[in-house]
C-alpha positions as CSV (number, residue, x, y, z in Angstrom):
1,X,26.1,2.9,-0.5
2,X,27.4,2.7,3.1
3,X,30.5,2.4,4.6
4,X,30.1,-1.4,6.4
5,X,29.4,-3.0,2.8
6,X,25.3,-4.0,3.5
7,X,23.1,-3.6,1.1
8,X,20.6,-0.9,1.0
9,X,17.1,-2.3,0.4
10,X,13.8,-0.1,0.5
11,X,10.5,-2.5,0.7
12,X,7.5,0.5,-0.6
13,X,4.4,0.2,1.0
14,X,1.7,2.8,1.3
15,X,0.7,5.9,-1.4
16,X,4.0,5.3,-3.1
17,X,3.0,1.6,-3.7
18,X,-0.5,2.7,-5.2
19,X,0.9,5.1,-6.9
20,X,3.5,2.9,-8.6
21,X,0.9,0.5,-9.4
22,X,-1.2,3.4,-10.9
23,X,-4.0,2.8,-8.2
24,X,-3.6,6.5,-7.3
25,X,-2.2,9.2,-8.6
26,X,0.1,11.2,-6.6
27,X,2.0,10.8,-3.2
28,X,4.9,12.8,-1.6
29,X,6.8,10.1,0.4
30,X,8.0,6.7,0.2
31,X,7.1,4.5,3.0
32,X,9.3,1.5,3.4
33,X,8.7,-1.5,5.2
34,X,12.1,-2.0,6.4
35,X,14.4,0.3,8.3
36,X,16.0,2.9,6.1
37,X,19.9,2.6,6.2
38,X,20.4,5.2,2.7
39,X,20.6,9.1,4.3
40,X,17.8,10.2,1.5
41,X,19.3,13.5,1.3
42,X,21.8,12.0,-0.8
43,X,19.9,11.6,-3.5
44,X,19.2,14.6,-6.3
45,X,15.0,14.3,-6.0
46,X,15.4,15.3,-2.5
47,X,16.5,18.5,-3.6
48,X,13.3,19.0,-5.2
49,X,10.9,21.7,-3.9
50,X,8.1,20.6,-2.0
51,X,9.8,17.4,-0.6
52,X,10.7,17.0,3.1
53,X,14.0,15.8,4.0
54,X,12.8,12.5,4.9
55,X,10.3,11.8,1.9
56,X,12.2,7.9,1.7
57,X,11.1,7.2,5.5
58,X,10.6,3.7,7.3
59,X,7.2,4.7,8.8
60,X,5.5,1.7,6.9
61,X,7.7,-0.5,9.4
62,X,6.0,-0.6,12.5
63,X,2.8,-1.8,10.5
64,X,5.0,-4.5,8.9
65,X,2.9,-7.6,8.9
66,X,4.3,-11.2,9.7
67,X,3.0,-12.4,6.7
68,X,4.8,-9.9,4.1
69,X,7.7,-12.2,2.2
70,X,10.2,-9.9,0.6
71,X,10.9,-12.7,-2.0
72,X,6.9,-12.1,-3.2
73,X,7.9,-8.5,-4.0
74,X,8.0,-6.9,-7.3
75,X,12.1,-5.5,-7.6
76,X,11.5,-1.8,-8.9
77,X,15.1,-0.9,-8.7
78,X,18.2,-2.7,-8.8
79,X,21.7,-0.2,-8.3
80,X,24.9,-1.5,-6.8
81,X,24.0,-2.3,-3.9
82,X,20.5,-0.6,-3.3
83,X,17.4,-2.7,-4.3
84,X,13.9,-0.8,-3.9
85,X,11.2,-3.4,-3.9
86,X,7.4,-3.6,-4.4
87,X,4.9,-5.1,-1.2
88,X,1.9,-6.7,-2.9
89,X,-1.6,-4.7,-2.3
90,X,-3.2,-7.4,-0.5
91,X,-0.2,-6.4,2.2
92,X,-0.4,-3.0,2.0
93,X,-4.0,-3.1,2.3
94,X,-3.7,-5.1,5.2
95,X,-0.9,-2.7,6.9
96,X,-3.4,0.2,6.0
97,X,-6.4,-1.3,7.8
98,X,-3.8,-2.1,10.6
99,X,-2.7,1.7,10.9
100,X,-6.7,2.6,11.4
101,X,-6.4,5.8,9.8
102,X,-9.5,7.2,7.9
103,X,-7.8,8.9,5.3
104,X,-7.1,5.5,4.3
105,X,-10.9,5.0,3.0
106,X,-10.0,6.0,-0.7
107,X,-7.0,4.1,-0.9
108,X,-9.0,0.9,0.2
109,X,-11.3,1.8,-2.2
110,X,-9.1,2.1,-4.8
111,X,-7.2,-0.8,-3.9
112,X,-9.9,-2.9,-3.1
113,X,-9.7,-4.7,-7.2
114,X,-5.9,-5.2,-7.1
115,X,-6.0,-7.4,-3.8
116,X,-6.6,-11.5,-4.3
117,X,-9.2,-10.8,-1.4
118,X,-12.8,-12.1,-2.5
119,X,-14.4,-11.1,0.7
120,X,-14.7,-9.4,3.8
121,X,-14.4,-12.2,6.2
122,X,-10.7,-13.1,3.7
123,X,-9.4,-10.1,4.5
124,X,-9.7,-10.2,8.5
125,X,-8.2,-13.6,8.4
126,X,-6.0,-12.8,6.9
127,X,-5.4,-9.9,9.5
128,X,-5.1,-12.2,11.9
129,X,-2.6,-13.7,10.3
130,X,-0.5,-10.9,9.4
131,X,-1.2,-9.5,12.9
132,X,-1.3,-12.1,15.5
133,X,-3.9,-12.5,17.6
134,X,-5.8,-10.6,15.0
135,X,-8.5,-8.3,15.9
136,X,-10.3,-8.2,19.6
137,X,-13.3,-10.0,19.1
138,X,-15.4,-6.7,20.3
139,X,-13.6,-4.9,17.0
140,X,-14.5,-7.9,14.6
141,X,-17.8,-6.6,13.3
142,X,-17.0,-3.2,13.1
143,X,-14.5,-3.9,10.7
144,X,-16.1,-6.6,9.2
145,X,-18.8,-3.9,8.5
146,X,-16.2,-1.4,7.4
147,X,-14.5,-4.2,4.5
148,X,-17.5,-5.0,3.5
149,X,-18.5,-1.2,2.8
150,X,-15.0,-1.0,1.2
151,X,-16.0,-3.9,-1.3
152,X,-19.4,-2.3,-2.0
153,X,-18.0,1.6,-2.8
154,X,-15.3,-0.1,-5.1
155,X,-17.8,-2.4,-6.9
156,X,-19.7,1.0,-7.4
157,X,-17.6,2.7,-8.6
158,X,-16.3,-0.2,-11.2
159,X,-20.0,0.0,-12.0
160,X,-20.0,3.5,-12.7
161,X,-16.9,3.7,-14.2
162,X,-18.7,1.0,-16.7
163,X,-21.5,2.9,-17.1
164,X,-19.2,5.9,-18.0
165,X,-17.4,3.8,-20.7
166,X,-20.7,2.1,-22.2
167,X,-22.0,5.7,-22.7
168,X,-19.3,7.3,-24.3
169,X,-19.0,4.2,-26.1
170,X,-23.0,4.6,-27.1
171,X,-22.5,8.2,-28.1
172,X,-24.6,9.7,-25.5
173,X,-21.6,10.9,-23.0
């Protein structure tokens, strides 16, 4: 891949990650965790209309948290000497809530059932792990507030999604 002999490895994080675990649908970048040493260009989907030039792009790596072990990632793709790997959602989710964007609110959503979190309070400390000193104790129960209303829209729409299947099931959908 490169001229000094390194491997190339590509940790995806972000849309691409919920998209390759089907948690959403689409996305038009992959975010890595790690710097990118590959020039993206020189692959043939960059070629592809509609992609920018830097659609594989490290901008997941400044919201790398301490706590993300590469050797807990899924390997997605194993070529020479590139290796594109998987961050579990319980990281990604963290690096979302650490990015404080709100276009982030459907992904959490959607994400919320494929993280090992059981609670609002679990995910913060786990923030604070992931992101030492963790949040400013001013911020705490604002997000606090904000997981928990993550947790309650996803269990929602799990209900609904229920309901949904029970009444087609039933006949009546």
């Amino acid at each position: 891949m490169g001229e000094d002999g390194d491997d190339r490895i590509a940790v995806v994080v972000g849309g691409a990650l919920l998209a390759y675990d089907r948690i959403r649908n689409i996305t038009t970048d992959v975010d890595s965790a790690r710097p990118i040493r590959i020039a993206p260009q020189r692959f043939r989907v960059a070629d592809r209309p509609g992609l920018d030039e830097d659609w594989l792009n490290p901008r997941g790596f400044p919201h790398r948290p301490l706590t993300l072990d590469e050797n807990e990632c899924e390997v997605m793709l194993e070529r020479g000497r590139l290796k594109v790997s998987a961050a579990p959602v319980d990281q990604v989710f963290l690096m979302k809530l650490e990015s404080d964007r709100t276009r982030h609110q459907v992904d959490f959503v959607l994400a919320w059932p494929a993280t090992s979190f059981q609670s609002a309070e679990e995910v913060l400390d786990a923030f604070a792990a992931a992101y030492p000193p963790g949040l400013p104790e001013d911020e705490h129960e604002y997000y606090l507030r904000m997981v928990e209303e993550i947790i309650e829209e996803a269990e929602d729409l799990r209900d609904n999604s229920r309901a949904h299947e029970l009444g087609r099931a039933d006949g009546q959908i």
